[in-house]
C-alpha positions in Angstrom: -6.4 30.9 -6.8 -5.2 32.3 -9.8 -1.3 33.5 -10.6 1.0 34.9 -13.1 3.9 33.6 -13.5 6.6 34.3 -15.9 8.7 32.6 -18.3 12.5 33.4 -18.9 14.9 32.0 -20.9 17.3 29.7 -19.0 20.2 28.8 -20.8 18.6 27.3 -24.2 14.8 26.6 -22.5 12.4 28.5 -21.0 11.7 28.3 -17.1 9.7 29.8 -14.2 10.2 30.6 -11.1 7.1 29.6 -8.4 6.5 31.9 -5.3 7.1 30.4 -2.1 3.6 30.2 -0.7 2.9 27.7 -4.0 6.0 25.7 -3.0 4.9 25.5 0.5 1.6 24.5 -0.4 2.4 22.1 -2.9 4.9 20.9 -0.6 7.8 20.8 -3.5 11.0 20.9 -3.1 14.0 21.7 -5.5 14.2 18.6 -7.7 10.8 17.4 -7.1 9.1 16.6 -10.3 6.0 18.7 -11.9 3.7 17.1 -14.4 1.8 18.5 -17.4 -1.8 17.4 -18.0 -3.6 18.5 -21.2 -7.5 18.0 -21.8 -10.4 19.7 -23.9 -10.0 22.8 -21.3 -6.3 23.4 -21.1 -3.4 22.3 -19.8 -2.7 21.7 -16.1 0.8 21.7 -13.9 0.9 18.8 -10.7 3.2 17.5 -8.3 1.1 14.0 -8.4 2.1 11.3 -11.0 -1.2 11.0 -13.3 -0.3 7.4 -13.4 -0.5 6.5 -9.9 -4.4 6.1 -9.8 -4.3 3.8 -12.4 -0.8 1.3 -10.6 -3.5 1.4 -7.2 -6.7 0.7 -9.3 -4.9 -2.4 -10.9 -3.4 -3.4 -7.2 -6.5 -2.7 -5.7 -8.1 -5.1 -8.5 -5.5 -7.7 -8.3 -5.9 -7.9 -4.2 -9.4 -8.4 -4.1 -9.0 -11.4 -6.9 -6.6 -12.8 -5.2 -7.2 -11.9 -1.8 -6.5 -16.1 -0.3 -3.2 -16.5 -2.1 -1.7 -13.0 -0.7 -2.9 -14.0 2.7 -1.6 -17.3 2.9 1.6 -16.2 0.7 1.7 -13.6 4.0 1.9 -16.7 6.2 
């Protein structure tokens, strides 16, 4: 899906405005938080923390190493 969307100034920044059927679908809500990504191709706007994959890849790690001492800590 591809949009426009355009800036205006805001006080002393610059802001947007989102349609509602990108809200809806994105499930945000006023306050939520929006995150920039940049790469080699551009840069990309998402409601999901680019640092959450790596917190579960480090829990998933640590849970499997020590697997016996969380269940018997779960005791």
């Amino acid at each position: 899906m591809e949009r426009t969307i355009k800036l205006r100034r805001m006080g002393g920044s610059l802001g947007s405005t989102f349609p509602k059927g990108i809200m809806d679908r994105l499930k945000l809500e006023d306050g939520d938080e929006m995150f920039v990504l940049e790469d080699e191709r551009g840069m990309y706007l998402t409601p999901f923390d680019p640092k959450f994959d790596k917190v579960m890849e480090a829990y998933e790690d640590l849970s499997r190493r020590y697997r016996n001492t969380l269940s018997e800590l779960a005791k």
